[in-house]
C-alpha positions as a Markdown table, in Angstrom:
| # | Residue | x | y | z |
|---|---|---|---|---|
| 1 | Unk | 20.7 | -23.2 | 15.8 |
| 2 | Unk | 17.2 | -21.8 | 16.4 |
| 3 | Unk | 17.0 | -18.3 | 17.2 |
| 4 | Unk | 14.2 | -17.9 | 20.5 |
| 5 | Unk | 13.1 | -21.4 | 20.4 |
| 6 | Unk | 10.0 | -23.3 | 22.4 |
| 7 | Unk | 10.5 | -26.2 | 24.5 |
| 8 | Unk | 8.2 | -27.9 | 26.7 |
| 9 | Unk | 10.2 | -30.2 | 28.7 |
| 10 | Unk | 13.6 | -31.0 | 30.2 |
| 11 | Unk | 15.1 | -33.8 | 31.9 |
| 12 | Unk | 18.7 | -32.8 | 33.7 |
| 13 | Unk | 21.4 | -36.1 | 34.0 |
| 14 | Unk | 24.2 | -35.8 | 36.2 |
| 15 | Unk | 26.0 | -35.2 | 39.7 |
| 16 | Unk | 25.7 | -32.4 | 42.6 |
| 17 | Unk | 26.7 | -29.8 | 40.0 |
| 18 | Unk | 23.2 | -30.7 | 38.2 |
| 19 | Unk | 21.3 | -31.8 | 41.5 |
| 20 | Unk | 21.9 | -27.6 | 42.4 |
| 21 | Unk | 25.1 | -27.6 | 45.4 |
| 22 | Unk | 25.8 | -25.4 | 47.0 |
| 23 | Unk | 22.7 | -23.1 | 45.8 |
| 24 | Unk | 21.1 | -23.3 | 49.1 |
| 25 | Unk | 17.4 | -22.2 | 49.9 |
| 26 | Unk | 15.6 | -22.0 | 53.1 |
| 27 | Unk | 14.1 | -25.1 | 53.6 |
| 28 | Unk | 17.4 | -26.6 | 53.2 |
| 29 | Unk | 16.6 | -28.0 | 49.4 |
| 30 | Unk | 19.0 | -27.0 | 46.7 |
| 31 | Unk | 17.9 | -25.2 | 44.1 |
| 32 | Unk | 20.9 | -24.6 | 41.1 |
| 33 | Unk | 21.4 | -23.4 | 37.5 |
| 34 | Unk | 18.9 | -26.8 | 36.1 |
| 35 | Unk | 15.9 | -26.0 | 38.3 |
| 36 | Unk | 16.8 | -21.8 | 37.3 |
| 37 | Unk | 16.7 | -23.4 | 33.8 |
| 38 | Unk | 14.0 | -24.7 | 34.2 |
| 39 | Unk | 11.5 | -22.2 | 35.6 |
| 40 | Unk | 12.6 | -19.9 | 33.0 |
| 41 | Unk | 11.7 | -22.5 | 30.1 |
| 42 | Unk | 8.4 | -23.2 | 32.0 |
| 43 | Unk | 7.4 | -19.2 | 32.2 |
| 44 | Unk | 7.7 | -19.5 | 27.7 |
| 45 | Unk | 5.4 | -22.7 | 27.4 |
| 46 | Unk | 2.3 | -23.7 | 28.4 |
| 47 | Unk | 2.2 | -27.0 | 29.9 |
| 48 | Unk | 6.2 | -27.1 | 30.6 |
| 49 | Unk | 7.4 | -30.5 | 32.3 |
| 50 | Unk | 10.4 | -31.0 | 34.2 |
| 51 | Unk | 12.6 | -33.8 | 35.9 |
| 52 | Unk | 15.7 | -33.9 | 37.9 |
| 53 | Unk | 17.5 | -36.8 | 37.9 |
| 54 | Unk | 21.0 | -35.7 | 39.0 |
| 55 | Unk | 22.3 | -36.9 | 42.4 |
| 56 | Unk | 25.4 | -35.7 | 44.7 |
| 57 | Unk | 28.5 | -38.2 | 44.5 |
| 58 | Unk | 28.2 | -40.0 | 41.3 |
| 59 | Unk | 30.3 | -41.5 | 39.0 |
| 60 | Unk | 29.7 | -41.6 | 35.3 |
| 61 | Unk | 28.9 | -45.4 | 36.0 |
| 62 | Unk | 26.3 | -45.0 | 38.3 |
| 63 | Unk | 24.7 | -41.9 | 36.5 |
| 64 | Unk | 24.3 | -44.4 | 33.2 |
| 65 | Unk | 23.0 | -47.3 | 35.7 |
| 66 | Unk | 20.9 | -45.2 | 37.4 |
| 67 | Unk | 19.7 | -42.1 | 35.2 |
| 68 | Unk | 20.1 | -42.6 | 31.4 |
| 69 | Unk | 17.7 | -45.0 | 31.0 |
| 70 | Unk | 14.7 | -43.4 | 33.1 |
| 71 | Unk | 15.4 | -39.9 | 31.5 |
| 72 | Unk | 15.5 | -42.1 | 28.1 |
| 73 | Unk | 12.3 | -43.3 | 28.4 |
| 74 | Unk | 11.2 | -39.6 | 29.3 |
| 75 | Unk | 11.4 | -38.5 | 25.6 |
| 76 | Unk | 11.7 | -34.8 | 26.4 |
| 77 | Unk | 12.5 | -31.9 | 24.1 |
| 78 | Unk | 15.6 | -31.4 | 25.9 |
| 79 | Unk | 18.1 | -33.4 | 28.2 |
| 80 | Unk | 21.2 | -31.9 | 29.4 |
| 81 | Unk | 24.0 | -34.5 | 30.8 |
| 82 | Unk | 26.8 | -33.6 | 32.8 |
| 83 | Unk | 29.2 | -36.1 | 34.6 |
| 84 | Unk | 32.6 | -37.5 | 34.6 |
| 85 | Unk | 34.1 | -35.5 | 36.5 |
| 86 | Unk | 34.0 | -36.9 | 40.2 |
| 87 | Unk | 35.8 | -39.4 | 38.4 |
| 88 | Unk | 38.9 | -37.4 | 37.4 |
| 89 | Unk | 39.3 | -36.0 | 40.9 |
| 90 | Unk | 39.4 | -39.9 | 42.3 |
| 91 | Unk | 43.0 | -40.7 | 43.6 |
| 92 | Unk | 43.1 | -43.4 | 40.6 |
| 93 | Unk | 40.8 | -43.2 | 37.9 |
| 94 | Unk | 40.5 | -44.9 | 34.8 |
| 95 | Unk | 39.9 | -42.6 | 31.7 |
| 96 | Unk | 39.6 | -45.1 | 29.0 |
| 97 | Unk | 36.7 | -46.7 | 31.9 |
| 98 | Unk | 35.3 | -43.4 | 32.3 |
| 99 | Unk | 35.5 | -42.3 | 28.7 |
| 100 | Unk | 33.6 | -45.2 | 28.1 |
| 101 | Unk | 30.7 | -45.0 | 30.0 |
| 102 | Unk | 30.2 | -41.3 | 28.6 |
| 103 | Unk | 29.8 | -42.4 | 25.1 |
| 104 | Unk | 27.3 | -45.3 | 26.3 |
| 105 | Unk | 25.2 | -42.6 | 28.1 |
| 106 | Unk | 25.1 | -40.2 | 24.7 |
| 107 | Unk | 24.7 | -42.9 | 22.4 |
| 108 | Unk | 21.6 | -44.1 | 24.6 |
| 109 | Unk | 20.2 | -39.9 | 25.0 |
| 110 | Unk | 20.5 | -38.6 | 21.8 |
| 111 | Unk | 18.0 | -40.5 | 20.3 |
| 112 | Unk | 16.0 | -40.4 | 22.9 |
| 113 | Unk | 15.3 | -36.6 | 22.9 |
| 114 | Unk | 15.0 | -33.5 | 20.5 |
| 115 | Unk | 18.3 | -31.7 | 22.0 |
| 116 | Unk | 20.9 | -33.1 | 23.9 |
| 117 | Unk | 23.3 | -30.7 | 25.9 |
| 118 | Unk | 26.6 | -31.7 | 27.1 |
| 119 | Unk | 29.1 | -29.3 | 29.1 |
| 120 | Unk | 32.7 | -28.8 | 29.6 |
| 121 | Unk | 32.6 | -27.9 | 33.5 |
| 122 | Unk | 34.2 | -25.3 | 35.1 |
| 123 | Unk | 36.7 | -25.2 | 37.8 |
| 124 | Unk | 38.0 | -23.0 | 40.5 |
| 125 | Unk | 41.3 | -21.6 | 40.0 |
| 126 | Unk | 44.2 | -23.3 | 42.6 |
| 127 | Unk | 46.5 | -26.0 | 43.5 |
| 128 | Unk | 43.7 | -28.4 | 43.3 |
| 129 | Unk | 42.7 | -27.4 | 39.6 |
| 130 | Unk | 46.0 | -27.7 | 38.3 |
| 131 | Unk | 46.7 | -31.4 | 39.8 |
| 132 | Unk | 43.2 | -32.5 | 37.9 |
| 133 | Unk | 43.4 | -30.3 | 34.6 |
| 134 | Unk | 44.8 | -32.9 | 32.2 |
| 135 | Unk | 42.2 | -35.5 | 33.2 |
| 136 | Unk | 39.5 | -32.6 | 32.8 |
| 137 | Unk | 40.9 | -31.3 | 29.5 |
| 138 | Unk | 40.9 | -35.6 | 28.0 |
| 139 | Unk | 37.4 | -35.7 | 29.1 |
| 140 | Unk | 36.6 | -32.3 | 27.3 |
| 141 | Unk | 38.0 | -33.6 | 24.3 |
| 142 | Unk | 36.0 | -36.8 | 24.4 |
| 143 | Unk | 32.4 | -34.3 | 24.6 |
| 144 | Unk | 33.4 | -32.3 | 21.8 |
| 145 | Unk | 33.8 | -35.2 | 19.8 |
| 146 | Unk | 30.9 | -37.2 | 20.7 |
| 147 | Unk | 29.0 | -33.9 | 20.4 |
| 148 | Unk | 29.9 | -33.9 | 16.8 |
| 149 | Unk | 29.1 | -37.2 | 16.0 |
| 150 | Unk | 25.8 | -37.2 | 18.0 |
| 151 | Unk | 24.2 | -33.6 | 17.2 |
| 152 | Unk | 24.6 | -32.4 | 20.7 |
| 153 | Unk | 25.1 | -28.8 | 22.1 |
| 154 | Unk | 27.9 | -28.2 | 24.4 |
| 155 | Unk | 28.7 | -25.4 | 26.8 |
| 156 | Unk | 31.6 | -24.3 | 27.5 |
| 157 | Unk | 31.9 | -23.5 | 31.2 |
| 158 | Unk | 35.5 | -24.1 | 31.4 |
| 159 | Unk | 36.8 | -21.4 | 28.7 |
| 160 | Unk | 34.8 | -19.3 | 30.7 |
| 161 | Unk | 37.4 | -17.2 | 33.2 |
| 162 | Unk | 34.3 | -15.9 | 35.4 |
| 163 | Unk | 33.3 | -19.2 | 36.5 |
| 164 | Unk | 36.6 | -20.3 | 37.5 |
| 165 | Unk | 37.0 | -16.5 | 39.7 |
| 166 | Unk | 37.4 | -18.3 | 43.3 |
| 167 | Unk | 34.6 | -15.6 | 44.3 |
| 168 | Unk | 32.0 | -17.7 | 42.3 |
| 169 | Unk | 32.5 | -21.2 | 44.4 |
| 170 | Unk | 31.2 | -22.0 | 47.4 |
| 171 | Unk | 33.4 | -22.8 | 50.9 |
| 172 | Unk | 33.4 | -26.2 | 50.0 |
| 173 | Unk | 35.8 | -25.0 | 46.8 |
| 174 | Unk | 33.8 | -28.0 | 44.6 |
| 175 | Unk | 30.3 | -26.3 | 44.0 |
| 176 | Unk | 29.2 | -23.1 | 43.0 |
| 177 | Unk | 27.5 | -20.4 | 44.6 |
| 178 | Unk | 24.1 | -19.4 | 43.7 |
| 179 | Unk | 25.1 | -16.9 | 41.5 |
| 180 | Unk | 27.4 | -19.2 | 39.3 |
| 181 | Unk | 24.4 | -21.2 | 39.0 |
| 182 | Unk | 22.7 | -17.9 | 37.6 |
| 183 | Unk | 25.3 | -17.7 | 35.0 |
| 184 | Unk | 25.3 | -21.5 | 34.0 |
| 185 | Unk | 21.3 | -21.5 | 33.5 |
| 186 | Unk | 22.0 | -18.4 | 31.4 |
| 187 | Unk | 24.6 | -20.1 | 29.2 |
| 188 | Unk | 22.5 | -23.0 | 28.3 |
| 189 | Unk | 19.4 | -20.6 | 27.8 |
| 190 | Unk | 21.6 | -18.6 | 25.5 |
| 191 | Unk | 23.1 | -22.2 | 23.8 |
| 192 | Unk | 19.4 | -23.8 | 23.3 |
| 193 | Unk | 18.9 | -20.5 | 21.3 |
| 194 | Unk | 16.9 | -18.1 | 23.7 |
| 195 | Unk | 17.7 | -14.1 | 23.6 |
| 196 | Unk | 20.1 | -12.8 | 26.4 |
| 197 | Unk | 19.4 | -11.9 | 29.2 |
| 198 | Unk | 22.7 | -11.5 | 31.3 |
| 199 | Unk | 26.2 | -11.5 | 30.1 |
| 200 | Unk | 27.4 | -14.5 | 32.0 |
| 201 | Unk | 30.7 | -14.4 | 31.0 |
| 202 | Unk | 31.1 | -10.9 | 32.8 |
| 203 | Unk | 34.1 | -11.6 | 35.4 |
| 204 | Unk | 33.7 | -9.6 | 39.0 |
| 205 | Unk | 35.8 | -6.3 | 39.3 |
| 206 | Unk | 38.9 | -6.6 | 40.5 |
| 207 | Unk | 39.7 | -6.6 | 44.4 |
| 208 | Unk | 42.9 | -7.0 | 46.5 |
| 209 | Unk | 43.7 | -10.3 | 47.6 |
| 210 | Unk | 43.1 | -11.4 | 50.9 |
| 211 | Unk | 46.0 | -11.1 | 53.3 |
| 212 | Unk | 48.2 | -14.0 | 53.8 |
| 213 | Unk | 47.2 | -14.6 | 57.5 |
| 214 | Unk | 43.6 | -14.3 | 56.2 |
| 215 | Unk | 44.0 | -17.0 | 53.6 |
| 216 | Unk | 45.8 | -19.5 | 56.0 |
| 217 | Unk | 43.0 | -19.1 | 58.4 |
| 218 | Unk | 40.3 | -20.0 | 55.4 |
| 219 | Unk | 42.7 | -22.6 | 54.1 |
| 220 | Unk | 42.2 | -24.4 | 57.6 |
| 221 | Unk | 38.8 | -24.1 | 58.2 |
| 222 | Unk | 38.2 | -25.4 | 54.2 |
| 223 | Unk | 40.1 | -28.4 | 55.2 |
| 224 | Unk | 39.0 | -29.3 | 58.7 |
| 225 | Unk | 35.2 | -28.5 | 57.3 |
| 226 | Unk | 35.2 | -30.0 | 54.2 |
| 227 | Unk | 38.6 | -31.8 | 53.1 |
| 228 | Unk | 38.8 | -33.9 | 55.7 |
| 229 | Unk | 35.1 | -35.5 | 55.5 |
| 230 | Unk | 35.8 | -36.1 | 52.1 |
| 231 | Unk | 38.7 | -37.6 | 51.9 |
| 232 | Unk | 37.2 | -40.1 | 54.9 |
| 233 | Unk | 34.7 | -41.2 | 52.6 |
| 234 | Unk | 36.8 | -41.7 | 49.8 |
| 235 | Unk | 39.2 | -44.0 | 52.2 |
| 236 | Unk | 36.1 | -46.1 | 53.3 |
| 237 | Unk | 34.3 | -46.3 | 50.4 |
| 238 | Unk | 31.3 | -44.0 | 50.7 |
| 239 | Unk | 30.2 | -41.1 | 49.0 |
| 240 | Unk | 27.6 | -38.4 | 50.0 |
| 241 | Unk | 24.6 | -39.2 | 47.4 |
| 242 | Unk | 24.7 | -42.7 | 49.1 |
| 243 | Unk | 21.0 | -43.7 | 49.7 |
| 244 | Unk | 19.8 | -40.8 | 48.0 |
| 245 | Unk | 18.1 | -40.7 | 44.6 |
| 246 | Unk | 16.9 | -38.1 | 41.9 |
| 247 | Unk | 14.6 | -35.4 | 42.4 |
| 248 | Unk | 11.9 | -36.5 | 40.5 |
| 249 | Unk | 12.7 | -40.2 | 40.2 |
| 250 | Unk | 10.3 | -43.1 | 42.7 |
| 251 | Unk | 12.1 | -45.8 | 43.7 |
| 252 | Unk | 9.0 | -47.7 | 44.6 |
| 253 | Unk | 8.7 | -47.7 | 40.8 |
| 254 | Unk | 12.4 | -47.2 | 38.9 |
| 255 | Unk | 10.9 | -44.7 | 36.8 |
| 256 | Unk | 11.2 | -40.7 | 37.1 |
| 257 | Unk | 8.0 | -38.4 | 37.0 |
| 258 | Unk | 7.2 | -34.9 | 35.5 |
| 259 | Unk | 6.7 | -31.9 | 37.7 |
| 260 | Unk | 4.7 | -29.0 | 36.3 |
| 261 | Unk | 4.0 | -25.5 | 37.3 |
| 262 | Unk | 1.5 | -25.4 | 40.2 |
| 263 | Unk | 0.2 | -22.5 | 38.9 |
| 264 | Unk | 0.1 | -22.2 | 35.4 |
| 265 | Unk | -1.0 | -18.9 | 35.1 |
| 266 | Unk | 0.9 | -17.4 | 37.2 |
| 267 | Unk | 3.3 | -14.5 | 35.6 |
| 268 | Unk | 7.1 | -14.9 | 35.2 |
| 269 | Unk | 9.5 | -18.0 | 36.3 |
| 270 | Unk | 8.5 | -20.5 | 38.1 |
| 271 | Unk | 8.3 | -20.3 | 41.9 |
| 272 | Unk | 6.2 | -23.6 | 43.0 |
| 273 | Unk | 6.1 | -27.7 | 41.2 |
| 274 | Unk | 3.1 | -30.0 | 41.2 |
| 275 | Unk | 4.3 | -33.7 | 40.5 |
| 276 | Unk | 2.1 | -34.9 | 37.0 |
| 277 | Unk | -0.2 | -37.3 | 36.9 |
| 278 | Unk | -0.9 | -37.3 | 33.6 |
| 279 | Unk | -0.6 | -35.0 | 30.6 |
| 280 | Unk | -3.6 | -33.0 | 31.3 |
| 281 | Unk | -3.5 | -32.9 | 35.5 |
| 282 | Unk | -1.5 | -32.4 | 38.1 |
| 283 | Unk | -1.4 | -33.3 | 41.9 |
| 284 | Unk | -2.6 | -30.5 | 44.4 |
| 285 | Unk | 0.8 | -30.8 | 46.3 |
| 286 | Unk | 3.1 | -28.1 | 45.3 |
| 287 | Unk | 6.7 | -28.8 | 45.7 |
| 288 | Unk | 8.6 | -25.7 | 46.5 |
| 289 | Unk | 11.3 | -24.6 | 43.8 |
């Protein structure tokens, strides 16, 4: 691996762990650990380009229909891919299906860009991790192996026992909060072979549980809140990144789009995007980070 490396683009692949849920700003955009990532690689090279392709909801089917090929055809310097796992937490799911579809979508990347990172994802300890685990752990398997054969990174979220700290998730129990999206940007700046900056594997100091009547109470709010929508749309068929589409990717033209810093000489990360026109200009419209 190359110690404090340069890298002047990135393309993120994947699902609303990638697309930045639940690291909510303001305006009511999500931000997350790839857009974190991103600024941080941007502040290091002159020039930096960005996409996000990742979208809440999908499946590893519809992330290879719908992203591999446009952040193929992107040819950046890195492209990190993360999905699959929506599919293990499905009622039924087919492994050998979904394994399947994951080695299409590396075989098609790797060549397409100078580093490819893949991730084992982390989970929330609970009732609900347990039920899923073996699925999780098969697909694990499966990205260690195609890692070796393809030259890819991986990060491992899931060894990490921080991440899964209940503390780090969001209400919802399936995304992470802004903070854990802190500590996954910092794990693959530390895995593509940038100096530390943040121990992210630091766990939170120890508290006393909630009590039991407390816990019921957020148990039921969790599930009249959040359970319960989700479960409707898995019974009719619908998902939440219906109709929706990749940050940077135009549907008017099936292709995604670079974003650059609005202000390239600005000190420090990244706070503000410009969509690129070209290699050498940018649009005046900033697009808030």
């Amino acid at each position: 691996m190359e110690l404090n490396a340069s890298y002047t683009s990135l393309v993120a692949v994947g699902d609303s762990f990638t697309e930045g849920m639940s690291d909510l700003l303001p305006n009511g955009t999500y931000r997350g650990w790839a857009d974190v990532l991103a600024s941080r690689l941007a502040s290091r090279s002159p020039g930096f380009r960005y996409a996000n392709l990742a979208v809440r909801g999908k499946l590893i089917g519809q992330i290879v229909d719908d992203q591999v090929g446009a952040a193929a055809e992107l040819r950046a310097d890195v492209v990190t891919l993360v999905g699959g796992l929506n599919d293990t937490l499905r009622p039924k799911c087919d492994m050998g299906l979904v394994k399947g579809r994951l080695e299409e979508a590396v075989e098609r990347l790797a060549p397409s860009c100078g580093r490819l990172v893949l991730m084992r994802s982390p989970g929330r300890d609970g009732p609900v991790m347990e039920r899923f685990r073996p699925r999780m752990e098969e697909l694990f398997s499966l990205i260690d192996d195609l890692a070796g054969r393809h030259g890819a990174s991986v990060v491992d979220l899931y060894g990490a026992p921080s991440l899964a700290d209940p503390r780090m998730w969001d209400v919802d129990r399936l995304h992470l909060t802004a903070d854990g999206h802190r500590r996954v940007a910092e794990a693959v700046w530390q895995t593509l072979g940038l100096p530390a900056e943040l121990d992210w594997r630091t766990p939170f100091p120890a508290t006393a549980p909630p009590r039991w009547a407390a816990r019921r109470s957020e148990d039921i709010r969790f599930a009249r809140r959040h359970l319960a929508p989700w479960i409707g749309r898995r019974l009719t068929g619908r998902s939440s990144g219906d109709g929706r589409s990749g940050a940077q990717f135009d549907t008017a033209t099936g292709r995604a789009f670079w974003i650059t810093p609005a202000d390239a000489e600005a000190p420090g990360p990244v706070t503000a995007w410009s969509r690129a026109v070209s290699p050498d200009a940018t649009v005046s419209t900033p697009e808030a980070d």
